[in-house]
N, CA and C atoms as an extended XYZ file, in Angstrom:
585
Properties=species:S:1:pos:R:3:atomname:S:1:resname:S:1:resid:I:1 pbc="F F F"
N       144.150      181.524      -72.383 N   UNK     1
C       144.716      180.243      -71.963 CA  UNK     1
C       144.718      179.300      -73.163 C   UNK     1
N       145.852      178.905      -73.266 N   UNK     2
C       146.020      177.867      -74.414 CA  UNK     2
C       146.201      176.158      -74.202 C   UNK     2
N       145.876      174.841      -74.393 N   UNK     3
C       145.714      174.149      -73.818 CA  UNK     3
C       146.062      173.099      -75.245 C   UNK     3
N       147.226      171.887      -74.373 N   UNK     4
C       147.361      170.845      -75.618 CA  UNK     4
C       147.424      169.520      -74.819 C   UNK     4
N       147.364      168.062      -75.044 N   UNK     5
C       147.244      167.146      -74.798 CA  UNK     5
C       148.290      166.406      -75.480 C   UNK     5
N       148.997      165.745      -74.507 N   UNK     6
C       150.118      164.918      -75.198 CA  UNK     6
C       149.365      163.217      -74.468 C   UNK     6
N       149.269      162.542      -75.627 N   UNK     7
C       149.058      161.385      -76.279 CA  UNK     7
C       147.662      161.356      -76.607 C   UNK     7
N       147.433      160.462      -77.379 N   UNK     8
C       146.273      160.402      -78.476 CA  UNK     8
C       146.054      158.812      -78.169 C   UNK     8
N       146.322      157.907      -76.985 N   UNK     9
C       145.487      156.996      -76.646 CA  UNK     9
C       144.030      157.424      -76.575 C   UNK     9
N       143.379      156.467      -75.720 N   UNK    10
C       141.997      156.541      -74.862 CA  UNK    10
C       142.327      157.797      -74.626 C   UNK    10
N       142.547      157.512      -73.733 N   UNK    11
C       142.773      158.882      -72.359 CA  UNK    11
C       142.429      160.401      -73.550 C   UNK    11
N       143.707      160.475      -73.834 N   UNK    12
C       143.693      161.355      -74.763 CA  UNK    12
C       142.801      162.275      -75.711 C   UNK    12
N       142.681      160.984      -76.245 N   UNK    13
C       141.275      161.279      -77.528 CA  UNK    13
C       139.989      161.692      -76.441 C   UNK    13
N       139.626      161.005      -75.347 N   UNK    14
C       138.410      161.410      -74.455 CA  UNK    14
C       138.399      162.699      -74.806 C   UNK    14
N       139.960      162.972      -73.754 N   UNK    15
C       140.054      164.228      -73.782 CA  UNK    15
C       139.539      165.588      -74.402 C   UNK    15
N       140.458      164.840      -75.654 N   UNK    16
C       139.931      165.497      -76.883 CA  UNK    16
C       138.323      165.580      -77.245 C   UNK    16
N       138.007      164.414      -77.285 N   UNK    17
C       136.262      164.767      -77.218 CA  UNK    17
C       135.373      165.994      -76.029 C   UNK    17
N       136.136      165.784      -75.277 N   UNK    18
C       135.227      166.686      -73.851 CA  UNK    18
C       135.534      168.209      -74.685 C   UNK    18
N       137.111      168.471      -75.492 N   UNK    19
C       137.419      169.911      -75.400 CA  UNK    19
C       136.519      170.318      -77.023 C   UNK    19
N       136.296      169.396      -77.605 N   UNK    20
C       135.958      169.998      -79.218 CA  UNK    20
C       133.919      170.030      -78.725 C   UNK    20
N       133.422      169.332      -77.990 N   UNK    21
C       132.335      169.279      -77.239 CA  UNK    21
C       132.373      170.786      -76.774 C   UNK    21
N       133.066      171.191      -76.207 N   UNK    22
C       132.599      172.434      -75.138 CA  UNK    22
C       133.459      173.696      -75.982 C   UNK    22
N       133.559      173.265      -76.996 N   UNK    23
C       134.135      174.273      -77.827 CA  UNK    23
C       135.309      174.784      -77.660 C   UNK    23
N       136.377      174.709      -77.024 N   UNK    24
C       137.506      174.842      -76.404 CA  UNK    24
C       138.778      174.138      -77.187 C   UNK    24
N       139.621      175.226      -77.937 N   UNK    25
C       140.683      174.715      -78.857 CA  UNK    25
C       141.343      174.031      -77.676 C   UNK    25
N       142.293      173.141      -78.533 N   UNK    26
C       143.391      172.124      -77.872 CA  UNK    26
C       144.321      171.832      -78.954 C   UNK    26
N       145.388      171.778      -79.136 N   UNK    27
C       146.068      170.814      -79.895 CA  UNK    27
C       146.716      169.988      -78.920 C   UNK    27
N       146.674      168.535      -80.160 N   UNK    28
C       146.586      166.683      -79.422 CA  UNK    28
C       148.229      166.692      -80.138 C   UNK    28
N       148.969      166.456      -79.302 N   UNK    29
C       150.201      165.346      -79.934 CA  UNK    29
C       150.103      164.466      -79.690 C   UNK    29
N       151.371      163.233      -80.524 N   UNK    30
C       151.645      161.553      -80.192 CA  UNK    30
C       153.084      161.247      -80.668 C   UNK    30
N       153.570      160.595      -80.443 N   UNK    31
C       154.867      159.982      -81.220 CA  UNK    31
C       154.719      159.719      -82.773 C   UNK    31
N       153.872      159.974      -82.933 N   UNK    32
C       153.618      159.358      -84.793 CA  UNK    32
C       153.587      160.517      -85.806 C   UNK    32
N       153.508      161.689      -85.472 N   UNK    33
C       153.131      162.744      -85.507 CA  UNK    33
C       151.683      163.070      -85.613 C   UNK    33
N       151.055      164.546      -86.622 N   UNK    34
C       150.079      164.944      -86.842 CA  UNK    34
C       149.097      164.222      -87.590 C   UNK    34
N       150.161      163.701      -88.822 N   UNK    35
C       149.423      163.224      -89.717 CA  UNK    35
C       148.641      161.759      -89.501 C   UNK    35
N       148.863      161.277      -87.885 N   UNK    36
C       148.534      160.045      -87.842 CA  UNK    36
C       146.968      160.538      -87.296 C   UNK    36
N       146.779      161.775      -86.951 N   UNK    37
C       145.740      161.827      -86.214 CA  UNK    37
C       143.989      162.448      -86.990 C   UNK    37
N       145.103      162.728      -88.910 N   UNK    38
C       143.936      163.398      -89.416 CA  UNK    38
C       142.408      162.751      -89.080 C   UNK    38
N       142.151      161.814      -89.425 N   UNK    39
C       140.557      161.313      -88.918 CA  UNK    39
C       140.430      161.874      -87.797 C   UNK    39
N       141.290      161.719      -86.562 N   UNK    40
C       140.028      162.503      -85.529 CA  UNK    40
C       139.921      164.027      -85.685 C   UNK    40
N       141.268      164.572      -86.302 N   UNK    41
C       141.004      165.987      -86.212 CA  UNK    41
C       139.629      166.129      -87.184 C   UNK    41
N       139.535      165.608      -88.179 N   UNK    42
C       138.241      165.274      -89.217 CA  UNK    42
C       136.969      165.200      -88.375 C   UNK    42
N       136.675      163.949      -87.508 N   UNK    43
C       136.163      163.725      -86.645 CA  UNK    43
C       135.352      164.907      -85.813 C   UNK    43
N       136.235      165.460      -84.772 N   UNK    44
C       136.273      166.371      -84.305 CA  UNK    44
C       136.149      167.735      -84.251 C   UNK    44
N       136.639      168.299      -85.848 N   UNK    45
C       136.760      169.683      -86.195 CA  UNK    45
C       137.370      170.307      -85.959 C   UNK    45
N       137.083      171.622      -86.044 N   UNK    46
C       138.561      172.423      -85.982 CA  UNK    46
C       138.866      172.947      -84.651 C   UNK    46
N       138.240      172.183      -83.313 N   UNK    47
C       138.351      173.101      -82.329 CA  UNK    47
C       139.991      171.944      -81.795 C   UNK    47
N       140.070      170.923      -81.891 N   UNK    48
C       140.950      170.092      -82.132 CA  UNK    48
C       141.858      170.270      -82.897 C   UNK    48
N       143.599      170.362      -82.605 N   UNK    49
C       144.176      170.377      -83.735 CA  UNK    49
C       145.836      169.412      -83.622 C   UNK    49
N       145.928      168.503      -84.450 N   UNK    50
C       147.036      167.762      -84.307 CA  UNK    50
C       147.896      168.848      -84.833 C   UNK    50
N       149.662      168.392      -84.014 N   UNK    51
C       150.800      169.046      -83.841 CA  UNK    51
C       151.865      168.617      -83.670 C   UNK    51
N       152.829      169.146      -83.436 N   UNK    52
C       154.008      167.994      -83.586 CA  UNK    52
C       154.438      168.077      -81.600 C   UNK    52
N       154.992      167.858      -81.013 N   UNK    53
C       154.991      167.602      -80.001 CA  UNK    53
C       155.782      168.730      -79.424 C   UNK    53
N       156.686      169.555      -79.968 N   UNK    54
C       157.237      170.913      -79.859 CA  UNK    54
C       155.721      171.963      -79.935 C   UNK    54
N       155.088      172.036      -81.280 N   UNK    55
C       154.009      172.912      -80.887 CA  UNK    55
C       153.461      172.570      -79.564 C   UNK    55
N       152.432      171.484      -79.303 N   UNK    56
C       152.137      170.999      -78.316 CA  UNK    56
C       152.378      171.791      -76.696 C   UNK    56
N       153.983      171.745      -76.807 N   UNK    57
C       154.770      172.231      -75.418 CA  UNK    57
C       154.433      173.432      -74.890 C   UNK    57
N       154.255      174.796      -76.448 N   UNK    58
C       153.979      175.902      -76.494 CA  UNK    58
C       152.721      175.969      -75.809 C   UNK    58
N       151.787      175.372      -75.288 N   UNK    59
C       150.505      175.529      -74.680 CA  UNK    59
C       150.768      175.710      -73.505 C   UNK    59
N       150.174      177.032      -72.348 N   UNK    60
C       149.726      177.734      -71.326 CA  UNK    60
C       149.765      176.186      -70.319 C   UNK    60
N       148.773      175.433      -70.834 N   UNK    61
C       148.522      173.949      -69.932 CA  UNK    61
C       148.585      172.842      -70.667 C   UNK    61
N       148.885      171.718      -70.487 N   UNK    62
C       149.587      170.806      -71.217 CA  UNK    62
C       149.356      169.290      -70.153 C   UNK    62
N       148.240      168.367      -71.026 N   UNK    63
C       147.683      167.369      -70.266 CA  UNK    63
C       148.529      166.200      -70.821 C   UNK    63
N       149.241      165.774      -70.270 N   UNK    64
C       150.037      164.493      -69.958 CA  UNK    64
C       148.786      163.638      -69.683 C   UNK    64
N       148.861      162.762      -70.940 N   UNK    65
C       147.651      161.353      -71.275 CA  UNK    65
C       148.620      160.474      -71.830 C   UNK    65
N       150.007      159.861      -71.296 N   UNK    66
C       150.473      159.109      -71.965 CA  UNK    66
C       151.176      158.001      -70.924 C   UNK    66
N       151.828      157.239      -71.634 N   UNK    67
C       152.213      156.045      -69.999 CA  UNK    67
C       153.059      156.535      -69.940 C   UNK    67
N       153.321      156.254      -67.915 N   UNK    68
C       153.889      157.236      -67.006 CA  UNK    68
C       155.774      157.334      -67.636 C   UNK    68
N       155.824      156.094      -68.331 N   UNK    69
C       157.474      156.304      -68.727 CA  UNK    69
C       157.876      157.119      -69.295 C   UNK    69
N       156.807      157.595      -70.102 N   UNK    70
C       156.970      158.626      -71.371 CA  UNK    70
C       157.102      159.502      -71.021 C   UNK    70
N       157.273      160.089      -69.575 N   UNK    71
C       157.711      161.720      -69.257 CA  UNK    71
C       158.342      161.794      -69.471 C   UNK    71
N       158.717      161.108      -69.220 N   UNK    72
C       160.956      161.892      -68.885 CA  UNK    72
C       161.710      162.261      -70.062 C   UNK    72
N       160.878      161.488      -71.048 N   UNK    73
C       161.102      162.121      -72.650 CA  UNK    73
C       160.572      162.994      -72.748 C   UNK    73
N       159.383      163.438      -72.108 N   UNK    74
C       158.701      164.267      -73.158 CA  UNK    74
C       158.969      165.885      -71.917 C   UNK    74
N       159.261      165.616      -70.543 N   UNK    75
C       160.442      166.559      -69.967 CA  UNK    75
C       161.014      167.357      -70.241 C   UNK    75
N       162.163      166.070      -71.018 N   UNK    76
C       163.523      166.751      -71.883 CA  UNK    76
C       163.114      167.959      -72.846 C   UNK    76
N       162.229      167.224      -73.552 N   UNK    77
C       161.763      168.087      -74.885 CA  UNK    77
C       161.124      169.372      -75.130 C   UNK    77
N       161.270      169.737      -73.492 N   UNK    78
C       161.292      171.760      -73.401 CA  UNK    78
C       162.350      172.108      -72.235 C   UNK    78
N       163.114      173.335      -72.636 N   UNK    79
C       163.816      173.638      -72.287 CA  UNK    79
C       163.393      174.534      -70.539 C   UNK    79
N       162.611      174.942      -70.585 N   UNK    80
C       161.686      175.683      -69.094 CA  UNK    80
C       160.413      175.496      -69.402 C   UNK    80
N       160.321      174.696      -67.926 N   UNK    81
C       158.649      174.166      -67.403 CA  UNK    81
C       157.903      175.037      -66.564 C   UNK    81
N       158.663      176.347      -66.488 N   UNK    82
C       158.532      178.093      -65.777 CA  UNK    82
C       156.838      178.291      -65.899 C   UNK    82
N       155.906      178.077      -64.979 N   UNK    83
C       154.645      178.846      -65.099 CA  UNK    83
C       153.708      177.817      -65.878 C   UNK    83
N       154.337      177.112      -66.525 N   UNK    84
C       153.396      175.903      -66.925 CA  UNK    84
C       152.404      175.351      -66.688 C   UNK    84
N       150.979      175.200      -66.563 N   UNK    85
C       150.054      174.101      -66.111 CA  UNK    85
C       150.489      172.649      -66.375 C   UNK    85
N       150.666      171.953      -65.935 N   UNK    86
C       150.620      170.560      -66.054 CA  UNK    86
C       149.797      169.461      -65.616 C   UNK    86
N       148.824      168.863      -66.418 N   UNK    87
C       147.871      167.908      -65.753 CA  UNK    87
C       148.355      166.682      -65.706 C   UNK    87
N       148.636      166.498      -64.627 N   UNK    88
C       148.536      164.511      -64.481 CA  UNK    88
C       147.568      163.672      -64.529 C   UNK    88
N       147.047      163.535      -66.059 N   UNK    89
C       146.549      162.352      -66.002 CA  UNK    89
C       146.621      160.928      -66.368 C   UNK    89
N       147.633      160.410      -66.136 N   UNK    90
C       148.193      158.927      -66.139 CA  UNK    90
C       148.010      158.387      -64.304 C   UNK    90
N       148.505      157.259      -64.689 N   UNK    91
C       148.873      156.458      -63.724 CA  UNK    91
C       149.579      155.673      -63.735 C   UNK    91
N       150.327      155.281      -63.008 N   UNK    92
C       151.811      154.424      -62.590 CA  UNK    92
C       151.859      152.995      -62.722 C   UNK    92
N       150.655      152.300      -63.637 N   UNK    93
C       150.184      150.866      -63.878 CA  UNK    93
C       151.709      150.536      -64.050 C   UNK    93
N       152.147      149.282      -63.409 N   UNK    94
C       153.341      148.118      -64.070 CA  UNK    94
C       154.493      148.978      -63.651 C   UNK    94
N       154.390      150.157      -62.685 N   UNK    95
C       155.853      150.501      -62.285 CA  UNK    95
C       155.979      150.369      -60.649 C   UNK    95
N       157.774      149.725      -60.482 N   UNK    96
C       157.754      149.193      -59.624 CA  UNK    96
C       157.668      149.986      -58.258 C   UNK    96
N       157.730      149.778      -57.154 N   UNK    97
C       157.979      151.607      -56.091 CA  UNK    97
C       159.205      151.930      -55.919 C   UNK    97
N       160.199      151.350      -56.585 N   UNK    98
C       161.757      151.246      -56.062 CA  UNK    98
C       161.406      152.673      -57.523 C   UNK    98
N       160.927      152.281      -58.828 N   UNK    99
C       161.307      153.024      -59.512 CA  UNK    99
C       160.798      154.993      -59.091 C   UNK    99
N       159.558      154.799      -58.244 N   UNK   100
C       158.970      156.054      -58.054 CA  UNK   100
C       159.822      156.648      -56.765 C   UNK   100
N       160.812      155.865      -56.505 N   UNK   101
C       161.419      156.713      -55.452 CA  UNK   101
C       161.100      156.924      -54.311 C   UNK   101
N       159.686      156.092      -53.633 N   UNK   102
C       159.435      156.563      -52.159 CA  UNK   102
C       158.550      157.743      -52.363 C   UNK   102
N       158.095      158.261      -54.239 N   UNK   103
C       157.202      159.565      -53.990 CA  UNK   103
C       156.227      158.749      -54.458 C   UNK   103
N       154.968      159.687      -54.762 N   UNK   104
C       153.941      159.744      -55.585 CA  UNK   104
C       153.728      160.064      -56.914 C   UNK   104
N       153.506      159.302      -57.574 N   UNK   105
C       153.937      159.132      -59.347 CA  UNK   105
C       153.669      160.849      -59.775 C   UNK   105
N       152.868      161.504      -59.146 N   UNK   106
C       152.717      163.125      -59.160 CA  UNK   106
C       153.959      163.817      -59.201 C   UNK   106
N       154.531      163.576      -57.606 N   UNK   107
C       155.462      164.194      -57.230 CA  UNK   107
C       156.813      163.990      -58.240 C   UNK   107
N       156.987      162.254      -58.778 N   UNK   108
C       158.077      162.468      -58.987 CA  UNK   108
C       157.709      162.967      -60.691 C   UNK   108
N       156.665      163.137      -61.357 N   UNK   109
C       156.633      164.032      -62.087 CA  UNK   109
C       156.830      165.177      -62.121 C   UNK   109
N       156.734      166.086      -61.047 N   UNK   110
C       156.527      167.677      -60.984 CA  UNK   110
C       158.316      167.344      -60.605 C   UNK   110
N       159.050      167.066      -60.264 N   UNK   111
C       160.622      167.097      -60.114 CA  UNK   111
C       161.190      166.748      -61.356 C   UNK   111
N       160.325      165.965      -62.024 N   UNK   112
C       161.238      166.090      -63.733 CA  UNK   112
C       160.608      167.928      -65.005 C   UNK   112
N       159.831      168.157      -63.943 N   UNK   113
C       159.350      169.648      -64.892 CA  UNK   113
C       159.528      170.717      -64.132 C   UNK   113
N       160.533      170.985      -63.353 N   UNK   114
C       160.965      171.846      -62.592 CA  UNK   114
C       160.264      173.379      -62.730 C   UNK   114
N       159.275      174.014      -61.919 N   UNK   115
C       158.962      175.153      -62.193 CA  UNK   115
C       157.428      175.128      -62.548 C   UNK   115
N       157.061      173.959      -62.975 N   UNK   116
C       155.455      173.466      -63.409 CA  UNK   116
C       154.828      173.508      -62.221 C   UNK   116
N       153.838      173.836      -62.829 N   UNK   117
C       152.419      173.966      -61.525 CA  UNK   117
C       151.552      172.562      -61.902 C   UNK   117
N       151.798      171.735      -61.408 N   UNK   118
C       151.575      170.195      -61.354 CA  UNK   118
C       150.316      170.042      -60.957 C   UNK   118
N       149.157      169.301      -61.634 N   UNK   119
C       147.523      169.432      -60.843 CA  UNK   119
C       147.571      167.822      -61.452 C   UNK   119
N       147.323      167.147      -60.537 N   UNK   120
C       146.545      165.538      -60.801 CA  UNK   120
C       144.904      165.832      -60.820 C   UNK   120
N       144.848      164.961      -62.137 N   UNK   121
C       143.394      165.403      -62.519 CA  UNK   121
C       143.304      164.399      -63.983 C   UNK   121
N       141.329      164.171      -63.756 N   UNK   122
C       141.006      163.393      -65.311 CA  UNK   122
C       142.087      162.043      -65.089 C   UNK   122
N       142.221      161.198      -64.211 N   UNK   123
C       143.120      159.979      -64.352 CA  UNK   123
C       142.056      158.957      -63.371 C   UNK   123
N       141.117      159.450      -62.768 N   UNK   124
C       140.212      158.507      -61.760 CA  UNK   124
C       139.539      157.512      -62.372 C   UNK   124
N       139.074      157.988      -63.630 N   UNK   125
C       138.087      156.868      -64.599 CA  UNK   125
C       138.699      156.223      -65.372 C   UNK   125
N       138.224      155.044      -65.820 N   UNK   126
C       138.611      154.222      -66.945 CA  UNK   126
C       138.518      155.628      -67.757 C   UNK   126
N       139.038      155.144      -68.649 N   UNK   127
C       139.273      156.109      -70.454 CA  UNK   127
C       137.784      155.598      -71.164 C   UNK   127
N       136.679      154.559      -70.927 N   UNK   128
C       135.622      154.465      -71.775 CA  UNK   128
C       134.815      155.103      -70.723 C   UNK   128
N       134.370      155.520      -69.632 N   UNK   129
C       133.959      156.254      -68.895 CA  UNK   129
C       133.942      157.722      -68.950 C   UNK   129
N       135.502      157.554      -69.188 N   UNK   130
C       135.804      159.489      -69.126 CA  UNK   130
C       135.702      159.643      -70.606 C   UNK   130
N       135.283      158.926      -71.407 N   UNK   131
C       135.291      159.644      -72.776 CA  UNK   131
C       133.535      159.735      -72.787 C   UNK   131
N       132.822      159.090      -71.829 N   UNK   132
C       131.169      159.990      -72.483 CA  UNK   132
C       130.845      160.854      -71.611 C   UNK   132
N       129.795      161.579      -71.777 N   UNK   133
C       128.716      162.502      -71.264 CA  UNK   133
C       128.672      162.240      -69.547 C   UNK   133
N       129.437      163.251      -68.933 N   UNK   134
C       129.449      163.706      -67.833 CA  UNK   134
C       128.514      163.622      -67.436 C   UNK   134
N       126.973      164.000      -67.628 N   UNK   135
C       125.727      164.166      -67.593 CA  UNK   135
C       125.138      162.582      -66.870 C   UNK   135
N       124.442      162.293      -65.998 N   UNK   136
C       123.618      161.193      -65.724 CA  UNK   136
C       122.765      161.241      -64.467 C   UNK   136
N       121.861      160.908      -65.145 N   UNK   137
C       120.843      160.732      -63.877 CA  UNK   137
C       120.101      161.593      -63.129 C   UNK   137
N       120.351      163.027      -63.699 N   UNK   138
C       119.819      164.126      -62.933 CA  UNK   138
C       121.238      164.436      -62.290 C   UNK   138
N       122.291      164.416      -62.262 N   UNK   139
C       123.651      164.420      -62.074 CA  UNK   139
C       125.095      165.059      -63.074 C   UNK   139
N       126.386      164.967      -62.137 N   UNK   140
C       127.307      165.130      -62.908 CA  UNK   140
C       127.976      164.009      -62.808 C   UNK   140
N       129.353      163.402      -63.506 N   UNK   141
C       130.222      162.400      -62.810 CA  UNK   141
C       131.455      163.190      -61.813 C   UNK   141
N       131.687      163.162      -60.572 N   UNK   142
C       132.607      163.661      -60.142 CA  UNK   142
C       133.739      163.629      -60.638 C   UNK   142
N       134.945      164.652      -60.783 N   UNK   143
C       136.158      164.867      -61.461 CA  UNK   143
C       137.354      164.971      -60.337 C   UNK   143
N       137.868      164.753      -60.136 N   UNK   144
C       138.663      165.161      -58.337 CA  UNK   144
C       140.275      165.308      -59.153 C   UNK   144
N       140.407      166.949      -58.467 N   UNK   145
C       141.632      167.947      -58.755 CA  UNK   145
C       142.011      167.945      -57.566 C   UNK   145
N       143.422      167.592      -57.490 N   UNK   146
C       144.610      168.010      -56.352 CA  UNK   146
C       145.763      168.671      -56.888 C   UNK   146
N       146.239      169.788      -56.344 N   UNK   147
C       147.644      170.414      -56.654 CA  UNK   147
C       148.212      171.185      -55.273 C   UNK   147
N       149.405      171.274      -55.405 N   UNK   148
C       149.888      172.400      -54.377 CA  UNK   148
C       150.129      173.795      -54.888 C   UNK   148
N       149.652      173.891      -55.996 N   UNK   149
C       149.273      175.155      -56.593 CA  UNK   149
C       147.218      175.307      -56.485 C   UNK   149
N       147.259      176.452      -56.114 N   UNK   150
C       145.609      176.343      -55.676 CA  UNK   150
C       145.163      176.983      -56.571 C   UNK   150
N       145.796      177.881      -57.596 N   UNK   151
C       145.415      178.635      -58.679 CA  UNK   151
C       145.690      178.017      -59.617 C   UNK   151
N       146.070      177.020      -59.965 N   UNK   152
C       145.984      175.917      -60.998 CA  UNK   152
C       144.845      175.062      -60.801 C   UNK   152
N       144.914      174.186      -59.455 N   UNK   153
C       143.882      173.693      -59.446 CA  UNK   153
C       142.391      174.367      -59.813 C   UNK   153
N       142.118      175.743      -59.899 N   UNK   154
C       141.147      176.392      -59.670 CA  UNK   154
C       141.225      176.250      -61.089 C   UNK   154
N       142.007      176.793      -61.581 N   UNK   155
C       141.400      176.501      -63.405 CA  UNK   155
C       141.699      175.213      -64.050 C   UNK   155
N       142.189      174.374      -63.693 N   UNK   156
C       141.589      172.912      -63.993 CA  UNK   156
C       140.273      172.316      -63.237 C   UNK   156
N       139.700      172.632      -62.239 N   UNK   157
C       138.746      172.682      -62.150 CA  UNK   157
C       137.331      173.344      -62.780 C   UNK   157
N       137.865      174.504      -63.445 N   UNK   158
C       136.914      175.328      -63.743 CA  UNK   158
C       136.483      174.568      -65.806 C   UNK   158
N       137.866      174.004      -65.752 N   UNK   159
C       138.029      173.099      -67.088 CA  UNK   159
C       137.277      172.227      -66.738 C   UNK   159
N       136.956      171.552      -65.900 N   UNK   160
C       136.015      170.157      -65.513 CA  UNK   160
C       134.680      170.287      -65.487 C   UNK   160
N       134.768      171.883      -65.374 N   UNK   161
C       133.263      172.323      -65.537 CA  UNK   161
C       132.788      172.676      -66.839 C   UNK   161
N       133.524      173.061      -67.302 N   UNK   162
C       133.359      173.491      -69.035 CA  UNK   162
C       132.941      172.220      -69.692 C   UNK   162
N       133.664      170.602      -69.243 N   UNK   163
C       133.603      169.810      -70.061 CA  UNK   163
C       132.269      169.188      -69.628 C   UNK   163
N       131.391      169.501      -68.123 N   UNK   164
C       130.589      168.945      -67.849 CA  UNK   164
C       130.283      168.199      -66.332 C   UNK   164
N       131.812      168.331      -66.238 N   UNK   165
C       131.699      167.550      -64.718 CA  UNK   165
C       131.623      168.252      -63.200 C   UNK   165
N       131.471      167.494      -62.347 N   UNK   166
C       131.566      168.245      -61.080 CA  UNK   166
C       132.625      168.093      -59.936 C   UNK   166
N       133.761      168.985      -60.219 N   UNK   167
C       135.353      169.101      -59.696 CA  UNK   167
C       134.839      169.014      -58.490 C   UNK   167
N       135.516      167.974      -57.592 N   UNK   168
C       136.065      168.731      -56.032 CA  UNK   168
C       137.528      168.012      -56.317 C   UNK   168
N       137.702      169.401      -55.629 N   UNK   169
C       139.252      170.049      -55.065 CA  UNK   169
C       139.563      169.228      -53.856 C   UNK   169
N       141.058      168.465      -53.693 N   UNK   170
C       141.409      167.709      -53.191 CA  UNK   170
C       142.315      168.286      -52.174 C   UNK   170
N       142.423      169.217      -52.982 N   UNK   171
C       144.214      169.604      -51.881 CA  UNK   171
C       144.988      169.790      -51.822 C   UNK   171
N       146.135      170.164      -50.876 N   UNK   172
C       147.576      169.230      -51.893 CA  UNK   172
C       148.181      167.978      -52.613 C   UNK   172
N       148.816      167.805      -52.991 N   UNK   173
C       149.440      166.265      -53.947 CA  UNK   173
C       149.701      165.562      -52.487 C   UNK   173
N       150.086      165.847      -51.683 N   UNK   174
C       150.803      165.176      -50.718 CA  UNK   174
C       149.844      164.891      -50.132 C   UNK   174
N       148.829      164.785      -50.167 N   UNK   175
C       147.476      165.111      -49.151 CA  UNK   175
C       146.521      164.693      -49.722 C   UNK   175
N       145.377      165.301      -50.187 N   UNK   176
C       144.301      165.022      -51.375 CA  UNK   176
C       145.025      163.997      -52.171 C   UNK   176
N       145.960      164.636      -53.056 N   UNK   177
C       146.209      163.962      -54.332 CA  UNK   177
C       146.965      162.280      -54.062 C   UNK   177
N       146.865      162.059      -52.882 N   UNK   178
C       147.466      160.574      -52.556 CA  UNK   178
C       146.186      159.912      -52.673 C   UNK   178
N       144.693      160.180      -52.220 N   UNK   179
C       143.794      159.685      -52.840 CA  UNK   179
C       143.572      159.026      -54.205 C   UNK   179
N       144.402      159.516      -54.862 N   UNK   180
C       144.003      159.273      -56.549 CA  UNK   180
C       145.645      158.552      -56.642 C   UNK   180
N       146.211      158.119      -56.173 N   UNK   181
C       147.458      157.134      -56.936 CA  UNK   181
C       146.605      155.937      -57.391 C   UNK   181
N       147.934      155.253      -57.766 N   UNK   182
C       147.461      153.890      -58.263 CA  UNK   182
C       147.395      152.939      -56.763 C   UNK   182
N       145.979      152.471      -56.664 N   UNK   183
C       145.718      151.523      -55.168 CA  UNK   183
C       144.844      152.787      -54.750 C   UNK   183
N       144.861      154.021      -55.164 N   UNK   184
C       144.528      155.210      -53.970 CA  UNK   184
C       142.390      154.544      -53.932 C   UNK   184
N       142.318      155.112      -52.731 N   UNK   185
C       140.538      155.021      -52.513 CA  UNK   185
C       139.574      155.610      -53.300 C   UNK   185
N       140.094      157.014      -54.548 N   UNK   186
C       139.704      157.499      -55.018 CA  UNK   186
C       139.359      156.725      -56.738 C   UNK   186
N       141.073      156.078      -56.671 N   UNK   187
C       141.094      155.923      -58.567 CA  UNK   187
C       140.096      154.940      -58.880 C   UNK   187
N       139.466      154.944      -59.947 N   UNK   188
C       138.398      153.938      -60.851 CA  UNK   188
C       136.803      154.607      -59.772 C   UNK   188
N       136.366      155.027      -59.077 N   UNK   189
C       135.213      155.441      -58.567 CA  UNK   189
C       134.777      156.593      -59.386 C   UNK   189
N       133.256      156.300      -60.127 N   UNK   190
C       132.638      156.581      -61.077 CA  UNK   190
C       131.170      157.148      -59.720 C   UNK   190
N       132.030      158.634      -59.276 N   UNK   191
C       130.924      159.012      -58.233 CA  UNK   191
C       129.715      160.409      -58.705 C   UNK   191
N       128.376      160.249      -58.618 N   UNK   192
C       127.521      161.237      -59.401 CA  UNK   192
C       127.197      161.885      -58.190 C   UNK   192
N       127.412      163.986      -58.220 N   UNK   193
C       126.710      164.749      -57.495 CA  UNK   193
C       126.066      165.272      -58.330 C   UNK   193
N       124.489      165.295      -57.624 N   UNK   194
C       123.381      165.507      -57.960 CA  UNK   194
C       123.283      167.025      -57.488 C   UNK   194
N       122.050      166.863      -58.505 N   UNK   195
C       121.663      169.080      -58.344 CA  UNK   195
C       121.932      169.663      -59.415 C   UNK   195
């Protein structure tokens, strides 16, 4: 399984910290290219690797960390989304509902990547939250995965475990994963299971 992260905000870079932490290659794209990112790849090491946003695409699973407008560009920019992992982790801050269509900022993502196995996931926490140590208190921080693919969700979950945290599985998008929109009961709750 091969795994890349498109944007190099917060979000992103967390990201990036949880995967060079648990030893787990990734390459990070951004609009600026590679070379904007040498310090963290420095930072980080070599389990991290900046790319241009075409390499990037070439990854098995492919974590969308960028604002929600920026799909539809970054969509275009592969030709088949066939078998794909796709993580949603953004959120729909400052967009209006006329623009989401009556869906769920999920849904109307997985209709611009036709063929992607769509998992909302890693978007519940602030970005200074989700970038430390899962670890607290005799605890994990909960991670909450929804997809209508259940074998995606299962290995983005099993990713939540690698990085430290403790996944529950939500469901479907239509279902579970309405928990975690923007307003949802789930997003910004910083919840620890113990054991």
């Amino acid at each position: 399984m091969t795994y890349s992260i498109i944007g190099a905000g917060k979000v992103g870079i967390a990201l990036a910290r949880h995967f060079a932490h648990a030893g787990i290659e990734v390459s990070i794209a951004n609009t600026r290219g590679p070379a904007s990112m040498a310090d963290l790849a420095k930072e980080l090491g070599s389990a991290v690797t900046p790319v241009s946003l075409q390499d990037a695409l070439a990854a098995d699973t492919i974590i969308f960390a960028i604002p929600f407008r920026a799909h539809s560009e970054v969509a275009g920019a592969l030709a088949s989304w066939n078998g794909k992992i796709v993580v949603d982790a953004m959120n729909a801050y400052g967009i209006a509902p006329e623009e989401l269509q009556g869906m769920s900022s999920t849904d109307l993502l997985a209709t611009a990547l036709p063929g992607a196995r769509v998992v909302k996931s890693f978007n519940q926490l602030p970005a200074a939250l989700l970038a430390v140590d899962p670890a607290y208190d005799q605890g994990r921080r909960v991670m909450f995965v929804a997809s209508d693919d259940v074998e995606a969700s299962a290995s983005i979950a099993h990713l939540a475990i690698q990085f430290g945290f403790a996944p529950i599985q939500l469901g479907r998008i239509d279902e579970g994963g309405r928990l975690l929109k923007l307003n949802g009961p789930l997003l910004l709750q910083n919840l620890i299971k113990l054991g």
